[in-house]
C-alpha positions in Angstrom: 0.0 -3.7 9.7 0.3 -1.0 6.9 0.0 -2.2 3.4 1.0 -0.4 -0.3 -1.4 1.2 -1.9 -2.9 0.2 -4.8 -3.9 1.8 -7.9 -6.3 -0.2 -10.3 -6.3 0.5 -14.8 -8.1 -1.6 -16.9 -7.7 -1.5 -20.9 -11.2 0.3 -23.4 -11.5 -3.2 -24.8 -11.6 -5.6 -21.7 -13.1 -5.5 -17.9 -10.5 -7.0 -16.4 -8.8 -5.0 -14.0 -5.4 -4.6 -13.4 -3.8 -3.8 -10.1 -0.6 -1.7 -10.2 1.3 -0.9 -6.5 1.9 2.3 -5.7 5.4 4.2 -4.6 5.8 6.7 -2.4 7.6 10.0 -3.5 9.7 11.7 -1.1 9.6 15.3 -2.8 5.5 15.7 -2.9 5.3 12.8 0.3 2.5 11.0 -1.7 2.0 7.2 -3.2 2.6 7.5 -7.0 2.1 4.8 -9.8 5.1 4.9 -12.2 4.9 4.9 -16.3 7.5 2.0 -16.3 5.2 -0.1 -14.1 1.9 1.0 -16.4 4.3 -0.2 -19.2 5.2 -3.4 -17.7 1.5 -4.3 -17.2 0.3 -3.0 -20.2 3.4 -3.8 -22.5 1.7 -2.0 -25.9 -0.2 1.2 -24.0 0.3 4.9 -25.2 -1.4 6.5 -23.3 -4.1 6.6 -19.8 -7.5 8.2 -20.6 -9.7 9.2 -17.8 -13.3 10.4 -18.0 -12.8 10.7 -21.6 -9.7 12.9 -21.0 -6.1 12.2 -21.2 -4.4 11.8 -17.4 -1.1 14.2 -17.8 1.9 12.0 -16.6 4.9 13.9 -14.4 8.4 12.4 -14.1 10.6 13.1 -11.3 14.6 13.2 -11.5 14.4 10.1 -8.6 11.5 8.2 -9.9 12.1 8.8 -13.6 
């Protein structure tokens, strides 16, 4: 049985983790995690930092 994949975000200020499903885009054939569902979970966020750099976001035409 195949299950989504998962991607996991947590805010600076709190160690609770968060985990957000993944979608699969047809044009680069790999699981993505979309702004709107960061949003949803995070309702106030700006932006997602990563080892102390800012994670670019992409937007498809299909996946806005």
């Amino acid at each position: 049985m195949s299950s989504t994949p998962i991607q996991v975000f947590r805010t600076q200020s709190s160690s609770e983790i968060i985990s957000i499903p993944t979608r699969h885009d047809p044009k680069s054939n790999q699981h993505v995690v979309l702004w709107t569902d960061i949003q949803l979970a995070f309702g106030n966020v700006k932006r997602i930092i990563r080892s102390g750099a800012t994670v670019l976001l992409l937007t498809d035409e299909n996946l806005q």
